[in-house]
C-alpha positions in Angstrom: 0.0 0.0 0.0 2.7 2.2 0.2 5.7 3.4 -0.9 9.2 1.6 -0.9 10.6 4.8 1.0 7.7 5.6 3.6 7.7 2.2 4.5 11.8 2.5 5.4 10.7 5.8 7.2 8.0 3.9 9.3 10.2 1.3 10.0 13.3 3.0 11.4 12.2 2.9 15.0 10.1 0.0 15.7 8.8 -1.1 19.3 11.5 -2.0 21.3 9.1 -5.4 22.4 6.4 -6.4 20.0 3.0 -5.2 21.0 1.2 -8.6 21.2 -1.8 -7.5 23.3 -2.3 -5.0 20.2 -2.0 -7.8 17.3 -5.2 -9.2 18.6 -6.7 -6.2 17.8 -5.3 -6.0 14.7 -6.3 -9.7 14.2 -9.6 -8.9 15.2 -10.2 -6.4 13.1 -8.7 -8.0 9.8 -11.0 -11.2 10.9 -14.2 -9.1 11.0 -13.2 -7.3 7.4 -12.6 -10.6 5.5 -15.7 -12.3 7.6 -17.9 -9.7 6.0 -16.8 -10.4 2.2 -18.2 -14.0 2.1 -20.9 -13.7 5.2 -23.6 -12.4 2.7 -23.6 -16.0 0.0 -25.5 -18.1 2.2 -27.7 -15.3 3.5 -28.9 -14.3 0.1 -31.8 -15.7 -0.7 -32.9 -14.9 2.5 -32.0 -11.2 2.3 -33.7 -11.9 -1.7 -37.3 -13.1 0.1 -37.1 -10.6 2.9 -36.3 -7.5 1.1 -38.2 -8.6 -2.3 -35.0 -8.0 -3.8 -34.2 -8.3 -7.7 -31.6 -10.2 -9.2 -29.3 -7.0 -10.0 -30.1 -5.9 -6.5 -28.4 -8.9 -4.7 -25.1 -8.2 -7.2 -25.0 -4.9 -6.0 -25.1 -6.2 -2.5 -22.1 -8.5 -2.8 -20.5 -6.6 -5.4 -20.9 -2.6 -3.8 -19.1 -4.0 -0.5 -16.1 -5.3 -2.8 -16.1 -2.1 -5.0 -15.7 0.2 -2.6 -13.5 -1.8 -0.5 -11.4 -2.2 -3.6 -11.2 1.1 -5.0 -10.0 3.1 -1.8 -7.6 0.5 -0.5 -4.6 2.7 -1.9 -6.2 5.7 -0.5 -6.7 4.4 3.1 -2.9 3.8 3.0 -2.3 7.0 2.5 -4.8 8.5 4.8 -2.8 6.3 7.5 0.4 7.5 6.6 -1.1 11.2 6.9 -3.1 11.4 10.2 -1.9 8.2 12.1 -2.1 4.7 11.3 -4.1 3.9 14.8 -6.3 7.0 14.6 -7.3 5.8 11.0 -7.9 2.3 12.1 -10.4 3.6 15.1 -12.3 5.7 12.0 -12.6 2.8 9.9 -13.9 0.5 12.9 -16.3 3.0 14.1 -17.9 4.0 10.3 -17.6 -0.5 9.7 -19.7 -0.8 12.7 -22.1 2.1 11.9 -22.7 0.9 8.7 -23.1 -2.2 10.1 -25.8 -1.4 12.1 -27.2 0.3 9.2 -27.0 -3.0 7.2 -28.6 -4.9 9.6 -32.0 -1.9 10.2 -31.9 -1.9 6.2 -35.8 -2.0 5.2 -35.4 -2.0 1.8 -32.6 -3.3 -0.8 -32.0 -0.4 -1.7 -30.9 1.0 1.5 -29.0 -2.2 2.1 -26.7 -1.9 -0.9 -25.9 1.8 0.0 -25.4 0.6 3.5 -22.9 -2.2 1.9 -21.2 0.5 0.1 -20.3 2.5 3.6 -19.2 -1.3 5.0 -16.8 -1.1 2.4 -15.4 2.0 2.2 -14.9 2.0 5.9 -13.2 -1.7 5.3 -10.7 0.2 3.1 -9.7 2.7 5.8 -9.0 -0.1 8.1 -7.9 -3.6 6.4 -4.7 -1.2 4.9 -3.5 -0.4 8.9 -3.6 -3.8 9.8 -0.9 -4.9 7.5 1.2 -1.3 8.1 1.1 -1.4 11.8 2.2 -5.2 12.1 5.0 -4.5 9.3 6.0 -1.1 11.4 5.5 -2.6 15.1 7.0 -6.2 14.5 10.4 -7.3 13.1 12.4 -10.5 12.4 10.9 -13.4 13.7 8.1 -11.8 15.5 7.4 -10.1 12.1 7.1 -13.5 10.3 5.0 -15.3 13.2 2.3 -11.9 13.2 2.0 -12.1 10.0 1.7 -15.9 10.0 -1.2 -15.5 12.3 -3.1 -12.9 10.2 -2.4 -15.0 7.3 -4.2 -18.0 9.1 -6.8 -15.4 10.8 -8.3 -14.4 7.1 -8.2 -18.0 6.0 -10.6 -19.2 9.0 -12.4 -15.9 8.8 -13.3 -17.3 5.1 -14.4 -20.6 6.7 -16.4 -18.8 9.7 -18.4 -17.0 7.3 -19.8 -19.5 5.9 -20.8 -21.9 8.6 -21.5 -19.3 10.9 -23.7 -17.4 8.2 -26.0 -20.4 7.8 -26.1 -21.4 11.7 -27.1 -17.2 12.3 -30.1 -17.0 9.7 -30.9 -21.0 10.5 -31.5 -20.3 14.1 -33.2 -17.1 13.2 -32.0 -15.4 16.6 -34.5 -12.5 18.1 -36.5 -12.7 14.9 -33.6 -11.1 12.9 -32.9 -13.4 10.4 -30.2 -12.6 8.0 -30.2 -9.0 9.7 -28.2 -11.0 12.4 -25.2 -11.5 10.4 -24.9 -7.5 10.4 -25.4 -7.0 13.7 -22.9 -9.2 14.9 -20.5 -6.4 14.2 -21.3 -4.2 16.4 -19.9 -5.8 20.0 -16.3 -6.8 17.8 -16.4 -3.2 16.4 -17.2 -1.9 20.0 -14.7 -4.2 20.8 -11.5 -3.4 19.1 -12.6 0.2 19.6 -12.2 0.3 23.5 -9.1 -2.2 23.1 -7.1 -0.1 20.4 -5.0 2.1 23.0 -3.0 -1.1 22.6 -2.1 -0.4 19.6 1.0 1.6 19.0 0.5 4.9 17.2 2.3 5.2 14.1 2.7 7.4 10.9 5.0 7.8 7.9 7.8 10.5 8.4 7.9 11.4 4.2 3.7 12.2 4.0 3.1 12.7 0.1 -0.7 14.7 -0.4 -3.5 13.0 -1.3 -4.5 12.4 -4.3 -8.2 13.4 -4.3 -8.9 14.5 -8.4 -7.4 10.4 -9.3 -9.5 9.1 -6.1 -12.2 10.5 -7.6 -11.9 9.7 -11.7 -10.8 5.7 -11.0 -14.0 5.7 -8.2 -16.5 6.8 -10.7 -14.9 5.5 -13.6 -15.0 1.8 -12.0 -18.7 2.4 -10.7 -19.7 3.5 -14.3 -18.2 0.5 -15.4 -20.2 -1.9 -12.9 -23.4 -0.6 -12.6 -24.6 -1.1 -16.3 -23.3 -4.8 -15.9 -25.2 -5.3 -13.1 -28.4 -3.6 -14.0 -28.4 -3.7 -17.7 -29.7 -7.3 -18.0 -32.6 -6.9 -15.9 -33.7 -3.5 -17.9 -33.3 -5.1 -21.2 -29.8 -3.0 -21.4 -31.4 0.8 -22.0 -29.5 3.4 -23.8 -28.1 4.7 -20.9 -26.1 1.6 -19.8 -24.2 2.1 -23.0 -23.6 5.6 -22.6 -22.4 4.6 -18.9 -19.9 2.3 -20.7 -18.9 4.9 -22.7 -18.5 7.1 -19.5 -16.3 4.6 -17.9 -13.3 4.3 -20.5 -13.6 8.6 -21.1 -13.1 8.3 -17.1 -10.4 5.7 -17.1 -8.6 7.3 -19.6 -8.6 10.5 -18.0 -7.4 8.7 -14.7 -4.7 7.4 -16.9 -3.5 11.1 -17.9 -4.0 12.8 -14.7 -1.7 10.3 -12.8 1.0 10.4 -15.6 0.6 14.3 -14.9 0.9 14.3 -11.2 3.9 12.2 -12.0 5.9 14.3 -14.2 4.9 17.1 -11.8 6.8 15.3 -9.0 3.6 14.5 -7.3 2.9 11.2 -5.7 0.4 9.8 -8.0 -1.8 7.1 -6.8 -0.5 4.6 -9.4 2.0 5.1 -11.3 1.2 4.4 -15.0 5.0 3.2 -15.7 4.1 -0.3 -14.2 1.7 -0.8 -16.8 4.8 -0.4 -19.0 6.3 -3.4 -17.6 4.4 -6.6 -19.5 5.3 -9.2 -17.0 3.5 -7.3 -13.8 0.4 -6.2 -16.5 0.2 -9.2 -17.6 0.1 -10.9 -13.9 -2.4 -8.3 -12.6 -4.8 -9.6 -15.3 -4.2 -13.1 -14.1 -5.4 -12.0 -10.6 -8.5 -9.9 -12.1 -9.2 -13.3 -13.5 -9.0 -15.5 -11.1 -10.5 -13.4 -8.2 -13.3 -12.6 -10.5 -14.1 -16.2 -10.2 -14.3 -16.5 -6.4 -17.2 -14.1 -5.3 -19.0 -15.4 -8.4 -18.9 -18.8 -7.8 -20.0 -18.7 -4.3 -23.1 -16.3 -5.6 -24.1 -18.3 -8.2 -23.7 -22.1 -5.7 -25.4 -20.1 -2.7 -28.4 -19.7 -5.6 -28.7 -23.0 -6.5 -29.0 -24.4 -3.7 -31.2 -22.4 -2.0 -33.7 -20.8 -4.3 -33.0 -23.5 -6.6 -33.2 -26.6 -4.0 -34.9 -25.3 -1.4 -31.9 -26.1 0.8 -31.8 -25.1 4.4 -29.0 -21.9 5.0 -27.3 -24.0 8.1 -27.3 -27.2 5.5 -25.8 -25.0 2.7 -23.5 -23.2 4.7 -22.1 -26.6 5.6 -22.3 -27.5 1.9 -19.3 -24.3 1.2 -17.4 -25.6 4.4 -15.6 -28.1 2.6 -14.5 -25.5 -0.1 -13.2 -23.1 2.2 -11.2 -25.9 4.0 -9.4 -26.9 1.2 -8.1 -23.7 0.3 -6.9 -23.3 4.0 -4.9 -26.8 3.5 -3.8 -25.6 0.1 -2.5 -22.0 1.2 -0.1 -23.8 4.0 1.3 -26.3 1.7 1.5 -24.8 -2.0 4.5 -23.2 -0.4 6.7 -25.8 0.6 5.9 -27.2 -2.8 6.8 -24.2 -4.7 10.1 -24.7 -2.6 10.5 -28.1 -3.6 9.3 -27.9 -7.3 9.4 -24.2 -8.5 7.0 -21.9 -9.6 5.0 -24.7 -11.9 3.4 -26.1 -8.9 1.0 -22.7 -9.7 0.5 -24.1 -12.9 -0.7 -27.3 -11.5 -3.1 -25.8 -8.7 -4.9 -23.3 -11.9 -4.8 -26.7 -13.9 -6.6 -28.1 -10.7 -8.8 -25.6 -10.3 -10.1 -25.6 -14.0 -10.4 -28.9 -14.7 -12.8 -29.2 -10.6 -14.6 -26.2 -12.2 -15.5 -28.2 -15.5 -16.3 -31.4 -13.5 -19.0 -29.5 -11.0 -20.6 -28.2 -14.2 -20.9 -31.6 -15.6 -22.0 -33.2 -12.4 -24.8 -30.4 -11.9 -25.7 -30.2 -15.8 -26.2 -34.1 -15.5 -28.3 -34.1 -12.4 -30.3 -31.5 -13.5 -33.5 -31.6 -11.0 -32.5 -34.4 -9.3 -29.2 -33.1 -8.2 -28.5 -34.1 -4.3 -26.1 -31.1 -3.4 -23.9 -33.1 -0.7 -22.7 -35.5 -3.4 -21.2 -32.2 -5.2 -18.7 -31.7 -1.2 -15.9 -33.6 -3.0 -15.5 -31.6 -6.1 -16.0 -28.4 -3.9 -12.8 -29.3 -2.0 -11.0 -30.0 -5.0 -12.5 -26.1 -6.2 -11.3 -25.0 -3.0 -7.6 -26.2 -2.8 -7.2 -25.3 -6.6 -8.0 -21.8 -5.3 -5.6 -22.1 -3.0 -2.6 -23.0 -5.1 -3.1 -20.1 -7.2 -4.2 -17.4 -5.5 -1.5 -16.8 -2.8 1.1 -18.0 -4.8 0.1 -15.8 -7.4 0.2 -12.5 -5.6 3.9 -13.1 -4.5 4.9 -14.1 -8.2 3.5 -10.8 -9.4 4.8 -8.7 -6.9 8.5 -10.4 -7.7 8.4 -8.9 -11.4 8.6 -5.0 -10.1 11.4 -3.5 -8.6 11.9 -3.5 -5.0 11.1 1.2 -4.9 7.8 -0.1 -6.4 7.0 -2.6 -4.5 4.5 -0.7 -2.1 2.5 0.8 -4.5 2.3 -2.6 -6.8 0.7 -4.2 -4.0 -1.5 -1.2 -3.5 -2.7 -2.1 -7.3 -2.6 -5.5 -7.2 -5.0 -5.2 -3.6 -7.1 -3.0 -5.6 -7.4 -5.6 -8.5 -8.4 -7.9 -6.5 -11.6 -6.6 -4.7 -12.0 -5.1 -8.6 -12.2 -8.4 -10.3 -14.0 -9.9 -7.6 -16.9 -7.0 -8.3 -17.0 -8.0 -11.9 -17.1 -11.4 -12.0 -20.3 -10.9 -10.0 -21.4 -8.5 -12.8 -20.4 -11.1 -15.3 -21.6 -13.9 -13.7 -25.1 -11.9 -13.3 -26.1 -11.1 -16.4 -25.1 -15.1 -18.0 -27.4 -16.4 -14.6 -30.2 -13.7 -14.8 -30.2 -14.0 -18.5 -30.9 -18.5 -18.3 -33.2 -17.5 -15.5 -35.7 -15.6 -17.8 -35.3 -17.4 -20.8 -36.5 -20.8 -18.7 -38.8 -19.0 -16.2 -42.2 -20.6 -18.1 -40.9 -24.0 -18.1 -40.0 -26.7 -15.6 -39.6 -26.7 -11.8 -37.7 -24.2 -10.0 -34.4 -26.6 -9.2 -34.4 -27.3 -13.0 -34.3 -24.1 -14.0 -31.6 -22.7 -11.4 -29.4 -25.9 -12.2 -29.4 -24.5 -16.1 -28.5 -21.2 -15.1 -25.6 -22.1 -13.0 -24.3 -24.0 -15.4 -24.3 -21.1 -18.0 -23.1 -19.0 -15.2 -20.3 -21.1 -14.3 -19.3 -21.5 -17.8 -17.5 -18.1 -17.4 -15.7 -19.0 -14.7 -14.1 -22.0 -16.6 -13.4 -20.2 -19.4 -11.4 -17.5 -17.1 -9.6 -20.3 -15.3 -8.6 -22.1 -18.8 -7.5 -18.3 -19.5 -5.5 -18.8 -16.5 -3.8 -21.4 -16.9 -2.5 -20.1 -20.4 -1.6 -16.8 -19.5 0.4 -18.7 -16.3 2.4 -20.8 -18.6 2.8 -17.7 -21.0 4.1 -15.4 -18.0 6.3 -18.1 -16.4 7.9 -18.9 -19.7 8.7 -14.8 -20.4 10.1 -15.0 -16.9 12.4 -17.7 -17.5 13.5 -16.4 -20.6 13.4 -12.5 -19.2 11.3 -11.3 -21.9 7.6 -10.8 -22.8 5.7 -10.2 -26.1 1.8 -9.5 -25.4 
């Protein structure tokens, strides 16, 4: 998230003993942040009944949180390099639990998404402190076993979400139903609130200015983007979708040229364009649009089917994505100690295993069809959910190895960013293929048969993008064995 240099500023005097009581906190709080981004796939069609929601409306309620958690990731760096990295992570946990509370009082979906979109932007003001005050208050070995623990946190925070999602709205405490997944926010926010005084204050020396005018022209360039993706299929795409298209690339273009003049002006520019220049890290961030774009999709699209589709109690299907979570877990420990062992083509192998589990779930539910029982499909999820595993970590670090050290903060900044991006589109994508089999087979054949055809043609883009994967992986690794690129 930031810079090379501020983070060797930051760094100079660390704690002279590692604040333990304080990484709880920080735990805590990065736990809560993840817990939220897959909390909402088993609630769905609950929150779809209860609010009379739309199909574009439940995108926009999974896909506003990871927008706006995506897009101002770089910028709540900043802001905690400014005004104090403790002081920004109380403002993001107070405005996450607010909004919180304001997800969980939502009465309409409309509210909700809006309320999702505050969740997320307050997520991006604290998620980036968590990683900058471990790096700043922890070194050497304590360094490596903090960070070890937060890696493990997120991990079981994925597997919480869903188990715990489907035990919440199962058990339907104080009437609340899916409102209760929300609300469980507010005593952790209050929480890591009272208990952040533990946390060492801490800002960067070397404070560049923000860059508000770039904020602003990427934000609204990406929403235009979006939105039309999202709504278009369910309005029979109206002129104004295109003309929103249309707005998006003007506004991405013009974020291209405004941070190539803050640049040359010897400004701190949010990204600078120059690692576009180098093929090897373009070409890996689109690999990790690409595969995240897959994740939030998928578990969309499965939460869907078996639900609405099946008629599956939430506790039973949150049980059902368990398995998936689990295996991506085991795979994130060992990939690795293989990758030491073997070399970088064990990522090959994990986004070979991951397309070809894709490909076999869509077979498996294409050939049930309405008779599909959806604990035979737990296997092939674990397999989905270790080949996840083996690429996505893995991934990130082979990515961030292709720029040069001074660019290393702000790489990861992007690649952050690209992540919470891709997951946002591939909800979009996925939308429109599953809204779009929904209406063409909504006068014919029971419900389970018609949600079973239209998560097959949903999750045909997903195994497409992981084919896509695995071809621009062996692409990339070749280039980076023989130091060139051609695109």
């Amino acid at each position: 998230m930031e810079t090379q240099a501020q983070r060797f500023t930051a760094c100079q005097h660390p704690s002279q003993s590692a604040p333990w009581r304080g990484l709880y906190v920080l735990l805590l709080a990065g736990f809560v942040t993840i817990f939220d981004l897959f909390v909402v796939n088993v609630a769905i069609p609950s929150m779809q009944s209860g609010l009379n929601a739309s199909f574009s409306q439940i995108g926009f309620i999974v896909a506003g949180y990871e927008l706006a958690f995506g897009v101002l990731l770089i910028t709540g760096s900043r802001l905690g390099d400014m005004f104090g990295r403790r002081r920004l992570f109380i403002v993001g946990m107070a405005g996450f639990t607010l909004a919180s509370i304001f997800c969980g009082l939502a009465p309409s979906a409309n509210i909700l998404i809006g309320a999702r979109v505050l969740q997320g932007l307050a997520a991006a003001l604290l998620f980036p402190q968590v990683y900058a005050l471990i790096r700043v208050n922890f070194v050497g070995d304590d360094s490596r076993r903090a960070f070890g623990l937060l890696g493990m946190t997120l991990g079981l925070a994925a597997i919480a979400a869903q188990v715990f999602s489907g035990w919440m709205v199962h058990g339907n405490f104080f009437d609340l139903g899916w409102r209760s997944i929300f609300l469980i926010n507010v005593p952790i926010g209050l929480l890591a609130i009272i208990t952040a005084r533990w946390i060492p204050e801490s800002r960067a020396a070397n404070r560049a200015d923000l860059d508000w005018c770039g904020v602003s022209l990427v934000s609204i360039g990406l929403s235009l983007l979006l939105i039309p993706l999202i709504k278009g299929p369910e309005q029979g795409w109206p002129d104004w979708t295109l003309w929103s298209l249309v707005g998006a690339v003007l506004m991405l273009v013009a974020f291209y040229y405004q941070q190539e003049h803050q640049r040359n002006a010897n400004r701190l520019p949010l990204v600078d364009m120059r690692l576009l220049l180098q093929k090897r890290f373009t070409l890996g961030t689109l690999l990790v649009l690409l595969v995240y774009s897959t994740s939030s999709s998928f578990f969309l699209s499965f939460a869907l089917l078996v639900q609405t589709g099946f008629g599956l109690d939430p506790l039973l299907a949150g049980s059902i994505f368990a398995p998936c979570s689990v295996g991506f877990v085991v795979a994130s420990l060992v990939t690795p100690k293989l990758i030491t062992k073997w070399g970088e083509k064990v990522i090959v192998v994990g986004a070979l295993i991951y397309a070809v589990s894709i490909g076999l779930l869509i077979v498996q539910v294409y050939a049930a069809g309405a008779e599909l029982e959806a604990v035979l499909l737990i296997p092939v999820l674990l397999i989905i959910g270790f080949g996840q595993g083996a690429i996505m970590t893995p991934l990130l670090n082979l990515v961030l190895g292709f720029v040069d050290e001074q660019q290393a903060g702000m790489a990861s900044g992007v690649v952050s960013t690209v992540q919470q991006v891709g997951a946002a589109f591939g909800v979009a994508v996925i939308g429109i293929l599953f809204s779009t089999a929904l209406s063409v087979s909504n006068d014919s054949g029971e419900l389970a048969s018609q949600y079973s055809s239209a998560f097959v043609t949903g999750m045909l883009y997903n195994f497409a993008a992981a084919v896509m994967v695995c071809l621009l992986l062996m692409k990339l690794l070749a280039a980076k064995h023989l130091g060139c690129l051609r695109l």
